[in-house]
C-alpha positions as CSV (number, residue, x, y, z in Angstrom):
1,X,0.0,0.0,0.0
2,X,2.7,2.3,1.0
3,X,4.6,1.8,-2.2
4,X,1.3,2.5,-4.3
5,X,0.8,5.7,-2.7
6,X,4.3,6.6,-3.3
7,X,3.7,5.5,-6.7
8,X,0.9,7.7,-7.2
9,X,2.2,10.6,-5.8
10,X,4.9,10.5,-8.7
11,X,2.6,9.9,-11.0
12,X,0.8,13.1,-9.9
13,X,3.6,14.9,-9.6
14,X,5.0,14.1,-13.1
15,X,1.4,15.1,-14.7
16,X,1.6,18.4,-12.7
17,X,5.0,19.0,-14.5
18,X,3.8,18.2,-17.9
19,X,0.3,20.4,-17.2
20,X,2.6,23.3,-16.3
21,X,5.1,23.2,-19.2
22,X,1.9,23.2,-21.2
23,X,0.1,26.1,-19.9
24,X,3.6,27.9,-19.8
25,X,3.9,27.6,-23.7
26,X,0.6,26.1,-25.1
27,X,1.2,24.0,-28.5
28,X,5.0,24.1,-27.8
29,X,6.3,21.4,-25.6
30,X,9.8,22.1,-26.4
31,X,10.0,26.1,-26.2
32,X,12.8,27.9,-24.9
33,X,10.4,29.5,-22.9
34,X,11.1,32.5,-19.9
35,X,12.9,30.5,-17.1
36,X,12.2,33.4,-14.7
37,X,11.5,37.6,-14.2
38,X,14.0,39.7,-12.7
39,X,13.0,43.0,-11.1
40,X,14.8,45.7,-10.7
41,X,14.6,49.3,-9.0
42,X,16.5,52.5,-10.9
43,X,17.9,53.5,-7.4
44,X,19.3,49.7,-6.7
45,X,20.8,49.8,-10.7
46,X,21.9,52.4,-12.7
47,X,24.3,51.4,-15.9
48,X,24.3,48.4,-17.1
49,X,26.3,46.5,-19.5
50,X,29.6,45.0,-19.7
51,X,30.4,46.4,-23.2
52,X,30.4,49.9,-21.8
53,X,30.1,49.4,-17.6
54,X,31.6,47.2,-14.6
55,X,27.8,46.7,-13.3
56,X,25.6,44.4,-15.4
57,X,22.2,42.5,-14.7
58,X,22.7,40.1,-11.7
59,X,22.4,36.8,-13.9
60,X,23.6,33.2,-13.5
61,X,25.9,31.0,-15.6
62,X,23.6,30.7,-19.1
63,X,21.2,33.0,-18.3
64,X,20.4,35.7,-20.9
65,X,18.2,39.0,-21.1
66,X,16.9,39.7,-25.1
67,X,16.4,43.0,-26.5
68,X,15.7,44.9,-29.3
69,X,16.7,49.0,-29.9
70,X,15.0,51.1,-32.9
71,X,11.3,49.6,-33.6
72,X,9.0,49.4,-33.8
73,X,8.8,48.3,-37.6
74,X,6.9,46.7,-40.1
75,X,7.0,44.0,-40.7
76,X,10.0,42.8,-38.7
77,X,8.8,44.0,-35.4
78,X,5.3,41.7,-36.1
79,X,7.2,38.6,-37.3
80,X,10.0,39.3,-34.3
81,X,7.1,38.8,-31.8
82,X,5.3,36.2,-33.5
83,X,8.6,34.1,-32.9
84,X,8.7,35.0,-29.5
85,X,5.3,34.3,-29.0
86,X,6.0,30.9,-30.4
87,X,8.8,30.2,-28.2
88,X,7.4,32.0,-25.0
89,X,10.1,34.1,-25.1
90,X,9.9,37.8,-23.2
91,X,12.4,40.4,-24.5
92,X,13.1,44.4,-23.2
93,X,12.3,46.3,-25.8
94,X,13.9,50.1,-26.3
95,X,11.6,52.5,-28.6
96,X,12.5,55.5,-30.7
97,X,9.7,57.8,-30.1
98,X,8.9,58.7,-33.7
99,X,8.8,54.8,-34.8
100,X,6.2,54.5,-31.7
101,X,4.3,57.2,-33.0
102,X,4.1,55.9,-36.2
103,X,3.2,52.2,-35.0
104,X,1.2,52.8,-31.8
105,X,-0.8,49.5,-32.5
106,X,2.0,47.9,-32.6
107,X,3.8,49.3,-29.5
108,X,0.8,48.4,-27.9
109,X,1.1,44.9,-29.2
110,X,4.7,44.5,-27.9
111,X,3.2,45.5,-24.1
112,X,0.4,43.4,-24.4
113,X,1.9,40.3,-25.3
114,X,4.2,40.7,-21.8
115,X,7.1,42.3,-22.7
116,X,9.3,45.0,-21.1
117,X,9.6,48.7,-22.9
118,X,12.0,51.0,-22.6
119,X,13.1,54.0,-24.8
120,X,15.9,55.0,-26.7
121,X,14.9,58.9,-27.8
122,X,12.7,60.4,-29.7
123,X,15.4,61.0,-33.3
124,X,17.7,58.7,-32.6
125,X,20.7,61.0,-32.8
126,X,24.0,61.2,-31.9
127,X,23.5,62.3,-28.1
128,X,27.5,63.1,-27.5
129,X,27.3,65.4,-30.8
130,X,24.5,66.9,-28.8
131,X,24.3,70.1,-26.9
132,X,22.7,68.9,-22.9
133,X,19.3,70.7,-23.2
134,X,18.9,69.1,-27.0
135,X,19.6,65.6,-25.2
136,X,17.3,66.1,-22.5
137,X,14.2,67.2,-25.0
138,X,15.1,63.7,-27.1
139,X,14.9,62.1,-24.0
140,X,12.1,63.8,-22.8
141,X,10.3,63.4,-26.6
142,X,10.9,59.8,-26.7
143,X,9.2,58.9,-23.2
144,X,5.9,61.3,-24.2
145,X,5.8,59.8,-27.3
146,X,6.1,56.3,-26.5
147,X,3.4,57.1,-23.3
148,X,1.2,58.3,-25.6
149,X,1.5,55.4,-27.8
150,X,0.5,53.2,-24.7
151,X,-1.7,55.3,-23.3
152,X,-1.1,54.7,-20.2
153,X,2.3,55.5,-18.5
154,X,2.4,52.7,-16.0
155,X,2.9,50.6,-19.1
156,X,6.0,52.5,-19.7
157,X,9.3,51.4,-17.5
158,X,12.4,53.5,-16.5
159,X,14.8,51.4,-18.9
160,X,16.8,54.0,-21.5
161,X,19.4,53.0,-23.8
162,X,21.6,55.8,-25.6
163,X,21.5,55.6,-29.4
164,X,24.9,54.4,-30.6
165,X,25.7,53.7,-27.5
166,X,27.1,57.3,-27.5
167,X,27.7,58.1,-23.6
168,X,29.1,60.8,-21.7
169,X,29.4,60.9,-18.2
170,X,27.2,64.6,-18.4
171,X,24.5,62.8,-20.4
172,X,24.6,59.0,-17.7
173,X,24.4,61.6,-14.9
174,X,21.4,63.6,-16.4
175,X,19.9,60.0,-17.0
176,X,20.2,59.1,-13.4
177,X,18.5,62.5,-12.3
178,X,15.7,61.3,-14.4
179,X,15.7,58.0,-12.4
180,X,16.5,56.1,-15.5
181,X,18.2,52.7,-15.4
182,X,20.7,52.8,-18.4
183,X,21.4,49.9,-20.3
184,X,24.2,49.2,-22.6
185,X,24.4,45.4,-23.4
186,X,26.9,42.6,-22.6
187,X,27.0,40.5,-26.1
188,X,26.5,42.8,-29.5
189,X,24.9,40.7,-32.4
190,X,25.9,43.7,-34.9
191,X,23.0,42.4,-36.6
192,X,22.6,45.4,-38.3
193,X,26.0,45.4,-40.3
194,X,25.2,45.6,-44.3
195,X,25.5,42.1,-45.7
196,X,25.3,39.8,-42.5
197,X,23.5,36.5,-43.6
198,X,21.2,35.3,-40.7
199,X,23.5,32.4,-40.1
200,X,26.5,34.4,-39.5
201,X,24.6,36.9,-37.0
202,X,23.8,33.5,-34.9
203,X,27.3,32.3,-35.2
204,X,28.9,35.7,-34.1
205,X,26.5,35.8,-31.4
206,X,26.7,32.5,-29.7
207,X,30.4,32.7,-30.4
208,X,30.4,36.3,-27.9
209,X,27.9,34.3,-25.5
210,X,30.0,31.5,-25.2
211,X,33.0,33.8,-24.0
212,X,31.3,35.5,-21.5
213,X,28.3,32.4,-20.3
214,X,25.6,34.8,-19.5
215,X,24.5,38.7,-20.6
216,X,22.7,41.4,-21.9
217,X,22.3,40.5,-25.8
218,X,21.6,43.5,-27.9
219,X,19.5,43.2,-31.4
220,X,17.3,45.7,-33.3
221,X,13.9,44.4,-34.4
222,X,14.0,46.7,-38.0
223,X,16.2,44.5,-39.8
224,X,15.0,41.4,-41.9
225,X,18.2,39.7,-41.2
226,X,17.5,40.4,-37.7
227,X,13.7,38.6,-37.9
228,X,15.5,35.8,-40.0
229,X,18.1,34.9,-37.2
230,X,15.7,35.0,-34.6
231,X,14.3,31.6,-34.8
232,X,17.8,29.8,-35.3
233,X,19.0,31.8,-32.2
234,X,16.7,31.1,-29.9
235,X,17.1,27.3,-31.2
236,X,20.8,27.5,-30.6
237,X,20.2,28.9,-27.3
238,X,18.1,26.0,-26.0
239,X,20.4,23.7,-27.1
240,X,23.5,24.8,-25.9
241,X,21.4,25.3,-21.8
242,X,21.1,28.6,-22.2
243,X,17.7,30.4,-20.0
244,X,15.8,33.6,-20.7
245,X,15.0,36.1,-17.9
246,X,12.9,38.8,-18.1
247,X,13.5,42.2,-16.8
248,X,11.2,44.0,-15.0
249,X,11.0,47.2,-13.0
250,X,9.6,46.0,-9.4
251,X,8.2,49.5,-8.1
252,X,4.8,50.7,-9.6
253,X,2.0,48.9,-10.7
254,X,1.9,47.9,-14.3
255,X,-1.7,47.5,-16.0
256,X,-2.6,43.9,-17.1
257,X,-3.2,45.4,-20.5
258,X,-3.9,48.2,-22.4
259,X,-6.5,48.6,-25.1
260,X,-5.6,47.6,-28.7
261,X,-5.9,50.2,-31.7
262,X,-7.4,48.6,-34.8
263,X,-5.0,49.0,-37.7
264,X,-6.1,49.6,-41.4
265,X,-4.7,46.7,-43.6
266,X,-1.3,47.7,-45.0
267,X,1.3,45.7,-47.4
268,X,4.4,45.9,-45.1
269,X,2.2,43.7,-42.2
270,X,1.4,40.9,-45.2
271,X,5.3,40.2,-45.6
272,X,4.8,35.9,-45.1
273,X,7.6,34.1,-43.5
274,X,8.1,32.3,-46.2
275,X,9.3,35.9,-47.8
276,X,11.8,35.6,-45.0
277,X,13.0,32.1,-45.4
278,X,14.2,32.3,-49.0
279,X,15.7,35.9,-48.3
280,X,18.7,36.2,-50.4
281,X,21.9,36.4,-48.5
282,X,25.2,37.6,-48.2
283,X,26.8,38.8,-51.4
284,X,23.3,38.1,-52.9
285,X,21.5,40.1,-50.2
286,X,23.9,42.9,-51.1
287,X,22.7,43.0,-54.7
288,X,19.1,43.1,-53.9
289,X,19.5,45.8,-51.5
290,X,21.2,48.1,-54.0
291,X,18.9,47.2,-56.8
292,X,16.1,48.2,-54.0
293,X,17.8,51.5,-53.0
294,X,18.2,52.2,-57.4
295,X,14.3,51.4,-57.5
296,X,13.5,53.3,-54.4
297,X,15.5,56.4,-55.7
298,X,13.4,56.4,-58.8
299,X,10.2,56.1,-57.0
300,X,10.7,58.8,-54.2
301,X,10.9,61.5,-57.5
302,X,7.3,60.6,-57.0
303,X,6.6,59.2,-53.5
304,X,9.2,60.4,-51.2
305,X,8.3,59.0,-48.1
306,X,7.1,55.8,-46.6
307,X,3.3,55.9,-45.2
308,X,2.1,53.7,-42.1
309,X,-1.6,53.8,-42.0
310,X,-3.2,53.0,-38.4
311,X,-6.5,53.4,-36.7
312,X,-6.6,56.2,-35.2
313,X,-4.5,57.9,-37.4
314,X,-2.3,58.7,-41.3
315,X,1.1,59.1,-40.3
316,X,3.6,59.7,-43.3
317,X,7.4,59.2,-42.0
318,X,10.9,58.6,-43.9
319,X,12.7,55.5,-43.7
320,X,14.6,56.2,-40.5
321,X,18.0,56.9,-41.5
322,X,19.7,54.5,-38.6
323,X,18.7,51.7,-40.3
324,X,22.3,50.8,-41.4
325,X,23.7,52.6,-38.3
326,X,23.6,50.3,-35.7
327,X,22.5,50.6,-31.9
């Protein structure tokens, strides 16, 4: 009798674990999934980010924190979360403030699906070219326009990284006055450098992982390269015992969601997958981005700018010019 009830207790046990690893990813047995949420307070951290800092993210051995500067954008920033969303996988996500104007559907998407956001300025300029009081209005024009996007500023946590990376100890210190935890990262993709295949953004970033075991990765979610990768990264990172955390800030009360904005059908948010998958690359993704930029010249004679169409609103905007920048 004794060793039946043991038995059973196992056995209930065991389907407890399988019920939970269900509900935690439904449909995906073997997600990467979110291992666990880190919170943190902007008084307890304030720079973060090996590449730049001595402090980073308190993590363990193979534990990682994803996230994406410069977005949103369609269609990348859609198919970006719809791999997340297929692998359970939270990410931090740093706004420019005229993208999140642009998208606010989208920003609101990002939230709603339970992932961090931060901001990275309104422009996206270089802040250390930058007089102080023109750093502190894109820093200032980046959180308002991202809050206004959510619509509610609860939604909206403390998290800033600089564009480019581009600090000065004037603009950090201004940063921390503003109770704003800055994050640089601990392993750079440089998934946005002109001609990098998918593969070799996974290869150069679990190569930088490996070094260091653990980290802050940094990736952009307007690159197509970028939403190519994704899938094989967070493969490789399951497979070589790596865990995802999510950051989170613990003061304040966040709202469980916020209300979605309709958006108007548009051709960039119809790009399939498939368009993805048989992506030229390399020297071949070279050629079809300059034979884009010859077309696109010709056609801004007539059409110069790029037009997102949402609910609530027509917003015409110019492909933002730190596309090929990086950070």
């Amino acid at each position: 009798m004794l060793r039946f009830i043991v038995a059973l207790l196992v056995c209930i046990q065991g389907g407890l674990s399988v019920s939970a690893s269900a509900e935690t990813c439904p449909g995906n047995l073997d997600a990467l999934g979110t291992s666990r949420v880190l919170t943190i307070n902007p008084g307890e951290f304030t720079l973060l980010g090996t590449m730049q800092y001595q402090q980073t993210l308190p993590l363990g051995d193979h534990e990682v924190v994803i996230t994406f500067d410069d977005g949103p954008l369609l269609p990348y920033t859609n198919i970006i979360l719809d791999t997340l969303a297929s692998q359970c996988v939270k990410a931090t996500y740093f706004l420019v403030g005229q993208m999140a104007h642009a998208n606010p559907s989208v920003v609101r998407r990002i939230y709603n699906e339970g992932h961090t956001i931060g901001t990275h300025s309104q422009r996206h300029p270089h802040f250390e070219r930058l007089s102080m009081q023109r750093v502190e209005r894109e820093v200032d024009g980046g959180i308002n326009s991202v809050t206004a996007a959510l619509g509610d500023a609860k939604a909206l946590s403390p998290f800033f990284r600089i564009p480019y990376l581009g600090r000065t100890n004037a603009i950090e210190r201004f940063l921390e006055r503003k109770q704003l935890v800055t994050w640089s990262a601990d392993v750079d993709t440089n998934d946005w450098w002109r001609g990098s295949s998918p593969g070799a953004i996974v290869k150069r970033t679990m190569r930088r992982l490996n070094a260091k075991g653990r980290g802050i990765i940094l990736m952009h979610d307007i690159h197509r390269a970028t939403a190519m990768a994704l899938p094989i990264l967070l493969k490789e990172l399951k497979a070589n015992g790596y865990n995802v955390v999510h950051v989170m800030e613990a003061a304040g009360e966040r709202p469980k969601s916020i209300p979605e904005l309709m958006a108007l059908p548009a051709s960039d948010e119809k790009a399939p997958p498939a368009d993805l998958t048989n992506a030229p690359s390399g020297d071949h993704a070279v050629t079809a981005r300059q034979t884009h930029r010859i077309k696109k010249r010709r056609v801004s004679r007539h059409h110069p700018a790029h037009r997102w169409f949402q609910a609530d609103q027509v917003t015409t905007t110019k492909r933002p010019f730190w596309v090929f920048s990086g950070y």
